[in-house]
C-alpha positions in Angstrom: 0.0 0.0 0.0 2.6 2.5 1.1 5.0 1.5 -2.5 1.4 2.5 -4.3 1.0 5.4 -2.5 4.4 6.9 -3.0 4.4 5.6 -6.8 0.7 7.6 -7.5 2.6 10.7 -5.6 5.6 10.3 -7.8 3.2 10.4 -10.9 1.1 13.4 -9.7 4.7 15.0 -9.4 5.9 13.9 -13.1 2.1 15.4 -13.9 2.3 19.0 -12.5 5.9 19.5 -14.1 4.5 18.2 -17.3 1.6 20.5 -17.7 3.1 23.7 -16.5 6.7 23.4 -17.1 7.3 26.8 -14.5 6.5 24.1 -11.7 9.4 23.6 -9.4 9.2 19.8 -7.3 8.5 21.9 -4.1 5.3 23.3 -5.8 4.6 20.0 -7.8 4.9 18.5 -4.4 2.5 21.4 -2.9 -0.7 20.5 -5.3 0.0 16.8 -4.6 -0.3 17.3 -0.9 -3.3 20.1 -1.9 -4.8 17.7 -4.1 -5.2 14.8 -1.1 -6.5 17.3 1.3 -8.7 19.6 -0.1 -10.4 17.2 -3.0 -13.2 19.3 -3.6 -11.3 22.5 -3.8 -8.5 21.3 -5.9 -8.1 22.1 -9.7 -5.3 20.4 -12.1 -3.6 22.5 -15.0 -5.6 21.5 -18.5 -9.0 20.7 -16.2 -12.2 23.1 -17.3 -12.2 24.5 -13.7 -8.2 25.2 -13.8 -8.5 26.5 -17.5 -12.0 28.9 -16.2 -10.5 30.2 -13.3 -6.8 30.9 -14.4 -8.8 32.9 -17.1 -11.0 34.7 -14.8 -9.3 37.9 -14.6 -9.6 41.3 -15.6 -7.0 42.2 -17.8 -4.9 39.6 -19.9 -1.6 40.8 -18.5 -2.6 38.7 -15.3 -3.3 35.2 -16.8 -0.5 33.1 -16.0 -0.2 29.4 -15.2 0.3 28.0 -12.1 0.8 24.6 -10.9 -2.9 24.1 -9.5 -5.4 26.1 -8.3 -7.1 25.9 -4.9 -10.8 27.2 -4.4 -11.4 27.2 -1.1 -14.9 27.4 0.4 -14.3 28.2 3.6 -11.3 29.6 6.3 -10.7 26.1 6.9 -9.8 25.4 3.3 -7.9 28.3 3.5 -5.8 27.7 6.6 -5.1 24.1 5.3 -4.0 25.3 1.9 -1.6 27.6 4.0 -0.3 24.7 6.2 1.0 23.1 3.0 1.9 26.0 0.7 4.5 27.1 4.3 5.7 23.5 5.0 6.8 22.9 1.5 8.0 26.8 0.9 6.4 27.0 -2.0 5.2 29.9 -3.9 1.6 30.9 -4.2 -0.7 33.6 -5.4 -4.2 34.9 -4.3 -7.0 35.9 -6.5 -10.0 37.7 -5.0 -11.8 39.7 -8.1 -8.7 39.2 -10.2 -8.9 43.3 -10.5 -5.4 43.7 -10.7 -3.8 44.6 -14.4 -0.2 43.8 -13.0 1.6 40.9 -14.1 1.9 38.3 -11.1 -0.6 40.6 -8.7 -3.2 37.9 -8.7 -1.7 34.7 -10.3 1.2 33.0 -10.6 3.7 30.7 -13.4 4.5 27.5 -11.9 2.6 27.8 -8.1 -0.2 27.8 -6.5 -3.2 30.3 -7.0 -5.3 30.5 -4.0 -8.6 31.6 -5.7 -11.2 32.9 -3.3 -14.3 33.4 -6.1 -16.1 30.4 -3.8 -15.7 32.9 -0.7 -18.7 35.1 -1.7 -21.1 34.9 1.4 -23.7 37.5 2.2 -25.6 38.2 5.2 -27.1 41.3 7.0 -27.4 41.3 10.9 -30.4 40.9 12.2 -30.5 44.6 13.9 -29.3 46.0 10.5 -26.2 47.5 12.0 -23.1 45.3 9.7 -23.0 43.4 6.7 -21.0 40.6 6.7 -19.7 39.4 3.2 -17.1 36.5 1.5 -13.7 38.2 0.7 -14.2 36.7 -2.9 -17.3 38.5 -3.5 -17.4 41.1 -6.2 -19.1 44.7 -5.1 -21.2 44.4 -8.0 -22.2 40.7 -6.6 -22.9 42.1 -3.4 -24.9 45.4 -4.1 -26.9 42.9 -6.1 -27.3 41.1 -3.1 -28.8 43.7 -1.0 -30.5 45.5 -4.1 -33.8 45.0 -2.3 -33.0 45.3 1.1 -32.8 49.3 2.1 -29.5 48.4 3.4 -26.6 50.7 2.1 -22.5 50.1 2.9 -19.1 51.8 1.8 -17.7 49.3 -0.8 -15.9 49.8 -3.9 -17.4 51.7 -7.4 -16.5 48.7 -9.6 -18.2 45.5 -10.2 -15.7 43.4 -10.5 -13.8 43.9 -7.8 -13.4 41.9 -5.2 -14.3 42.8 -1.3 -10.8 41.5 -0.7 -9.0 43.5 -3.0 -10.4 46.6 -1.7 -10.3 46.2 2.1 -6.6 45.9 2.1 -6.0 49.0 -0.2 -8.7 51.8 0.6 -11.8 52.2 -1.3 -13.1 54.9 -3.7 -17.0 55.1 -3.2 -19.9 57.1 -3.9 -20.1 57.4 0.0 -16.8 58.4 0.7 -17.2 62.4 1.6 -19.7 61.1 4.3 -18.2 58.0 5.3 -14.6 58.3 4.3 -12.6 55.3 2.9 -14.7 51.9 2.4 -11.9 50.4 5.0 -13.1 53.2 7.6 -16.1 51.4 7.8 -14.8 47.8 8.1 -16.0 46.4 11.3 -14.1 43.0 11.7 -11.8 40.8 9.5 -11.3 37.8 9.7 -8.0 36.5 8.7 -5.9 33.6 7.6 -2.5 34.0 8.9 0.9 32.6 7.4 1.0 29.7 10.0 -2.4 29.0 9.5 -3.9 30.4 12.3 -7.4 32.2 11.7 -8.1 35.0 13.7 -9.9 38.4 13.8 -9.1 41.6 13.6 -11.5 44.2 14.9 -11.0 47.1 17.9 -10.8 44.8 20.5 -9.1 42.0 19.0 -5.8 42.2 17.5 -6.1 45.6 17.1 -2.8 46.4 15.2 -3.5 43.6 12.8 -7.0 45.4 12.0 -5.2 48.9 11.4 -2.3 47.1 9.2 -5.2 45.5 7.1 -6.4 48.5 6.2 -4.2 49.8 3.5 -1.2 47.3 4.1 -1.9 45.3 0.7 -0.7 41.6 1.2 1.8 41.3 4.1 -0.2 39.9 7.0 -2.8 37.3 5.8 -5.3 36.2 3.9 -8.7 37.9 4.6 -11.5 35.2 4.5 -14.4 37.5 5.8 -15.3 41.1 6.7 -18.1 43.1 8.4 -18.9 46.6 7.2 -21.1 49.1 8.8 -24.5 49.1 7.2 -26.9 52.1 7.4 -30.7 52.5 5.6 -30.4 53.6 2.4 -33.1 54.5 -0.5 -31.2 54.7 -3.5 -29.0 57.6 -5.2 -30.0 60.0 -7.7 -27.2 60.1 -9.9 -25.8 58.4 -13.4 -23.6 59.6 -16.0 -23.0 62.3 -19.0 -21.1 62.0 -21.6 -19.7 65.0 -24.3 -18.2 64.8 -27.6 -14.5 66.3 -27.8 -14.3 65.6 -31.6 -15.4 68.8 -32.7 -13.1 72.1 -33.1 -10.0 72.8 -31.2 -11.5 75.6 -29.6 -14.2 73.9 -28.4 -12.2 71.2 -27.0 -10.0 73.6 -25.2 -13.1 75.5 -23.9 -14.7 72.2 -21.8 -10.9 71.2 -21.3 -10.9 74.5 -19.3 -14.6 74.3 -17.9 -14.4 70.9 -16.6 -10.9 71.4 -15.3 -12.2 74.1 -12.9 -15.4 72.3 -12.4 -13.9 69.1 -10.6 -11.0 71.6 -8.9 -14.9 73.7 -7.3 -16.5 70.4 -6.3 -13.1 69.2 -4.3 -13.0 72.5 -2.9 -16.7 72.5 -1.4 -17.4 69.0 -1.1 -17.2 69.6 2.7 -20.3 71.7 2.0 -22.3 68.6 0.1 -20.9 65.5 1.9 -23.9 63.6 0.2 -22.5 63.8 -3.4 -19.3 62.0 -5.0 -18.3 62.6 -8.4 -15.3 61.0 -10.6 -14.6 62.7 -14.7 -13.2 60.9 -17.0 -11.8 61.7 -20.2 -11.3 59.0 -23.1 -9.5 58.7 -26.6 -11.8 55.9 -27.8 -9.5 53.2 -29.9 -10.2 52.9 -34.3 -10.6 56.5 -34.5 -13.7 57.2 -32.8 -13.1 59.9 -31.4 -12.6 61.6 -27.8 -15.5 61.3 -25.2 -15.8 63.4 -21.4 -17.7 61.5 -18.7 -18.7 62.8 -15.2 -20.2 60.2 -13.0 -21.7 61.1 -9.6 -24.3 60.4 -7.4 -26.3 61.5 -4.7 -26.2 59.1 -1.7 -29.9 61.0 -0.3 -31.6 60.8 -3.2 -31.9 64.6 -4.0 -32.0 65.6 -7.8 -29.9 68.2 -9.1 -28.0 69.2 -6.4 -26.3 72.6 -6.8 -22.7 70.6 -6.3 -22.8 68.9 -9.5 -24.7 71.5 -11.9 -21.5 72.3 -13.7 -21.9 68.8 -15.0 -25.4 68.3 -15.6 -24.5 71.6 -17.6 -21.4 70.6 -19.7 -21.1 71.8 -23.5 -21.8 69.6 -26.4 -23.6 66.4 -24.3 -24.3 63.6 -26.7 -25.9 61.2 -23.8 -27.5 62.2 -20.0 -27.9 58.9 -18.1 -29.0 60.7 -14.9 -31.9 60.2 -12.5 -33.0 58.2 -9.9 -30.9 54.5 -9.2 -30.5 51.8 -7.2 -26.5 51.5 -6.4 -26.2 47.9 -7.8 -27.6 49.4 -11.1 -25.2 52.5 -11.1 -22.5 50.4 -10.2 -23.0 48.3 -13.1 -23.6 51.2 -15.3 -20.5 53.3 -14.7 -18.4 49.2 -15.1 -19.0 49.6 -18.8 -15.7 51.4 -19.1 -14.1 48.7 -16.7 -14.9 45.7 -19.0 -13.0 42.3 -19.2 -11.3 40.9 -22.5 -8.8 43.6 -22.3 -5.2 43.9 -21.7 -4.7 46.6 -19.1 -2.4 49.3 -17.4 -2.7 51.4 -14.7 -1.1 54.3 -12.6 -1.9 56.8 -10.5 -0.3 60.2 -8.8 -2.4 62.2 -6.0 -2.0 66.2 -6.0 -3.4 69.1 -3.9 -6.8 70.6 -5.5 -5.7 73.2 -7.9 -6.9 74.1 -11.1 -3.5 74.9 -13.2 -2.3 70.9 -12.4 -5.6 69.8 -13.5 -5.1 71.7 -16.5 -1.9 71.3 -17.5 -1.8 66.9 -16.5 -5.1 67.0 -19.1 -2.8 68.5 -21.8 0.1 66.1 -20.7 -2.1 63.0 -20.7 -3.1 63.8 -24.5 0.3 64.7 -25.6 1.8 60.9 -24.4 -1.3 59.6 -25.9 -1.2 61.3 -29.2 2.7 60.2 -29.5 1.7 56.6 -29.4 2.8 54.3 -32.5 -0.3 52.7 -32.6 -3.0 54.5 -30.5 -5.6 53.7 -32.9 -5.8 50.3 -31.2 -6.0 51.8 -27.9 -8.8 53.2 -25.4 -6.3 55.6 -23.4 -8.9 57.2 -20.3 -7.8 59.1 -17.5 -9.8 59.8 -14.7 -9.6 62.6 -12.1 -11.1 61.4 -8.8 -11.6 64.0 -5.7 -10.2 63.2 -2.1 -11.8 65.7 -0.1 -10.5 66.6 3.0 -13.3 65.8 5.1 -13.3 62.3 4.2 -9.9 61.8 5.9 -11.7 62.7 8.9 -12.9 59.2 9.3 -9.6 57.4 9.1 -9.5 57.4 13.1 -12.8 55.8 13.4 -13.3 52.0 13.9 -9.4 51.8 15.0 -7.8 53.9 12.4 -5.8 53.2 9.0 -2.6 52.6 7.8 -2.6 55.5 5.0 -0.8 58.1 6.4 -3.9 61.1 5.5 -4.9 62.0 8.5 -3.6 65.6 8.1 -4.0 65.7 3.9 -5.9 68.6 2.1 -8.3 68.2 -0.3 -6.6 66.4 -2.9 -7.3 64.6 -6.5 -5.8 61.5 -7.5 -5.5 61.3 -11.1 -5.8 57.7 -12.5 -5.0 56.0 -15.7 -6.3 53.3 -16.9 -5.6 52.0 -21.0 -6.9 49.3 -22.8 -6.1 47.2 -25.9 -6.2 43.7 -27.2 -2.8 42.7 -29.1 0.1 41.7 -27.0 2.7 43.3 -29.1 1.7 46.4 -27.9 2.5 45.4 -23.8 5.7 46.9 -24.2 4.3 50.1 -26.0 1.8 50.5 -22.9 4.1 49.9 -20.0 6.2 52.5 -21.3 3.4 54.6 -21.8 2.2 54.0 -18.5 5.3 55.2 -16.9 5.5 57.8 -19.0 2.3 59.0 -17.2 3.7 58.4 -13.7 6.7 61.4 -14.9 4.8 63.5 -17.1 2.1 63.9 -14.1 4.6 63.8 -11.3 6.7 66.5 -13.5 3.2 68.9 -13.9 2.6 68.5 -10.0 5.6 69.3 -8.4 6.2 72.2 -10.9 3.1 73.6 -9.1 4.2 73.1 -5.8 1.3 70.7 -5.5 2.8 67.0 -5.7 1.2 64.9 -2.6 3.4 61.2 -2.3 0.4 59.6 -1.8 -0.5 56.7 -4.0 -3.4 54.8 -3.8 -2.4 50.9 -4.1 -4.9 49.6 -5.6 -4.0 51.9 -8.8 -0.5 51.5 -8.5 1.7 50.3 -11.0 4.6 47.7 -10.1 7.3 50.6 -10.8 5.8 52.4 -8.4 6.5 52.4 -4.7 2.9 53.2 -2.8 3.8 51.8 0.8 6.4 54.9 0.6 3.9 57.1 -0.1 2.4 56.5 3.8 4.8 57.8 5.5 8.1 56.8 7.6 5.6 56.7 10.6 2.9 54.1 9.0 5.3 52.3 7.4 7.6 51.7 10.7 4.4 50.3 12.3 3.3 47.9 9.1 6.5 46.7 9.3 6.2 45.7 13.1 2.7 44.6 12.7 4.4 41.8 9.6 7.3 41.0 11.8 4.3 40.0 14.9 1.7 38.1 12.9 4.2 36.8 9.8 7.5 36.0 11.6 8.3 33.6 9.5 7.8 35.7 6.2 5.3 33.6 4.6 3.4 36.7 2.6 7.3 38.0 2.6 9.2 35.4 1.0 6.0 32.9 -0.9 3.9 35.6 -2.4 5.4 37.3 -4.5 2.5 39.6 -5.8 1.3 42.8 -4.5 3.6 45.6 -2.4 6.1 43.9 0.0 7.2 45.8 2.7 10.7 43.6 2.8 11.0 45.3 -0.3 10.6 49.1 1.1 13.4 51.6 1.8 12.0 55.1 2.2 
């Protein structure tokens, strides 16, 4: 029995390094083991689960090929998964939405991808007061969930990604100027730890653990679960409108200018309607078709037409008004259009202070690196210009505080790009691009005095350095907080993907 045992192992082994060549004997021995002990969850390279869920992210720069694939259904599965992947040292990935356009953020060539998609519980507390959701749930997934229910929470804008992904970087949402960050209003984690351990982070328990989390990317654990703050909710008023930039110069210049100083007046007084959130967007539209403006916003009370946003209910030269009353699932799925899969993706981002010439001046720098592009015709190049009021930093200190480093910030913007295309010639073409951005904006900013090192993670590109952008202060404490719950280094030295603090000198 024991000679057929260790000959089956021994041809599981010969298996794994068949089918993904990238697979060391450690890793091929780290499905085998995964394979025996979590049967159900388990998924061999060439099987149509491996093949669906390797392919299951958003941007074609993130498919790779691991070894196997682990979908976990509960902690448990989790925390055994861990056991092995630490005994055997092997190296692993984790995929929550797969909402990540950098190479190796969310998979893996040659180890294991720990793929959470089966993690996508929902439940609301019986007095109404949390939600409590499956790290591998998608926002859009769980807005849909609560569609009917009254029931409102800070979670992310986009559909697709994942309640994981977001409550370890920050959050942009509608309800941000009221609410602050969707991590401010994270109740409880609960968390998979590099020995195995599950645990919970909250106020009370683990307390530095729950403040790392929030904002510390992945160097502590693995979240499983989280509970947000819930509050009764109608619906928003709100949607999106859209402009044409393909008429004159002029023209374009003129709501260049208007809508410049009409996102720079909303940062500045969104103190005043804490109730409203608005992102604009502007985007060269790949074969030719043109160049499109899009404001987004909503109004969390329900109140139509609020004075805040009349510049853009009001912009020049609309060619589509998608505004009115909404439930959030529905605007969430709405303003996703722009986020779809099938793509190959970049993205970057730089924060400034709220001023008008920056604004100005990144718009013009943003077209000028677009416009110089070889082959731009097969690319949708959009940049978006995303208000961090001041008051929503307020909120950092509730609920045990976060690891961002804002507490004292002004009211900034965060401009983000985010570029699309289909042919994989053109990666090269687009990372350059992409950095390109990152100095071009960078360049604009601190020319203005205005530069803030602030990046927000979840839009960072992997030649950027986000953690840095914290702080010496937060950064000194996430690195304690690693050193207490990960001695051994497991999210250090086996996980390659995301920001490692081992990997920070500021």
């Amino acid at each position: 029995m024991k000679n057929t045992l260790i000959a089956a192992s021994t041809l599981a082994l010969a298996g794994y390094v068949e089918a993904v060549p990238s697979v060391t004997r450690a890793e091929a021995l780290c499905c085998s083991e995964l394979a025996q002990s979590l049967p159900g969850t388990f998924h061999a390279p060439n099987s149509t689960a491996y093949n669906t869920l390797i392919n299951a992210r958003w941007s074609g720069t993130s498919v790779l090929h691991p070894g196997c694939v682990v979908a976990p259904k509960s902690a448990t599965d989790v925390s055994k998964a861990i056991k092995i992947i630490s005994k055997n040292q092997c190296q692993f990935a984790v995929r929550g939405g797969g909402h990540n356009a950098n190479p190796g953020a969310n998979s893996i060539d040659g180890g294991v991808s720990i793929d959470l998609t089966y993690l996508n519980s929902t439940a609301l507390a019986d007095d109404r007061s949390y939600v409590s959701i499956g790290a591998g749930i998608t926002w859009g997934e769980a807005y849909d969930a609560f569609n009917s229910s009254n029931i409102g929470f800070t979670g992310g804008i986009c559909e697709d990604v994942s309640a994981g992904g977001v409550s370890l970087g920050g959050g942009q949402s509608l309800f941000q100027p009221k609410r602050g960050w969707a991590i401010d209003n994270i109740i409880d984690y609960e968390v998979v730890l590099g020995s195995g351990e599950i645990v919970h982070a909250n106020t009370t328990s683990n307390p530095d653990l729950f403040k790392a989390l929030k904002g510390g990317n992945t160097n502590f654990g693995i979240v499983t679960h989280l509970k947000l703050e819930a509050f009764d909710f109608d619906g928003l008023w709100g949607g999106e409108v859209f402009v044409s930039l393909n008429g004159p110069q002029a023209t374009y210049s003129q709501v260049q200018d208007q809508m410049s100083q009409a996102i720079v007046d909303f940062t500045a007084n969104n103190h005043l309607d804490t109730d409203t959130a608005v992102q604009l967007m502007t985007v060269y539209l790949a074969g030719g078709q043109g160049q499109i403006v899009n404001a987004a916003f909503g109004n969390t009370i329900g109140q139509e037409n609020p004075p805040s946003v009349e510049a853009f209910m009001n912009m020049p030269n609309q060619v589509k008004n998608e505004v009115g009353p909404i439930k959030l699932a529905d605007f969430v799925h709405k303003v996703s259009e722009f986020q779809a899969k099938g793509y190959r993706q970049v993205t970057s981002s730089i924060t400034f202070t709220n001023d008008y010439a920056t604004v100005r001046e990144i718009w013009d720098a943003t077209d000028a690196i677009y416009n110089d592009l070889p082959q731009k015709d097969q690319v949708d190049w959009m940049i978006s210009f995303i208000p961090q009021p001041q008051v929503q930093q307020t909120f950092a200190a509730k609920n045990g505080g976060n690891s961002l480093g804002l507490t004292d910030a002004p009211d900034q913007i965060v401009v983000w790009l985010t570029s699309r295309w289909t042919d994989p010639s053109l990666d090269q073409m687009m990372y350059d691009a992409r950095d390109k951005f990152v100095t071009a904006t960078e360049t604009v900013a601190k020319a203005h005095g205005t530069y803030h090192p602030f990046l927000y993670i979840n839009y960072a590109s992997p030649t950027q350095n986000p953690l840095c952008g914290y702080g010496a202060e937060s950064v000194k404490f996430l690195k304690a907080a690693a050193a207490k719950y990960d001695p051994e280094g497991v999210f250090q030295k086996l996980m390659p993907g995301g920001f490692k603090l081992s990997k920070v000198t500021c």
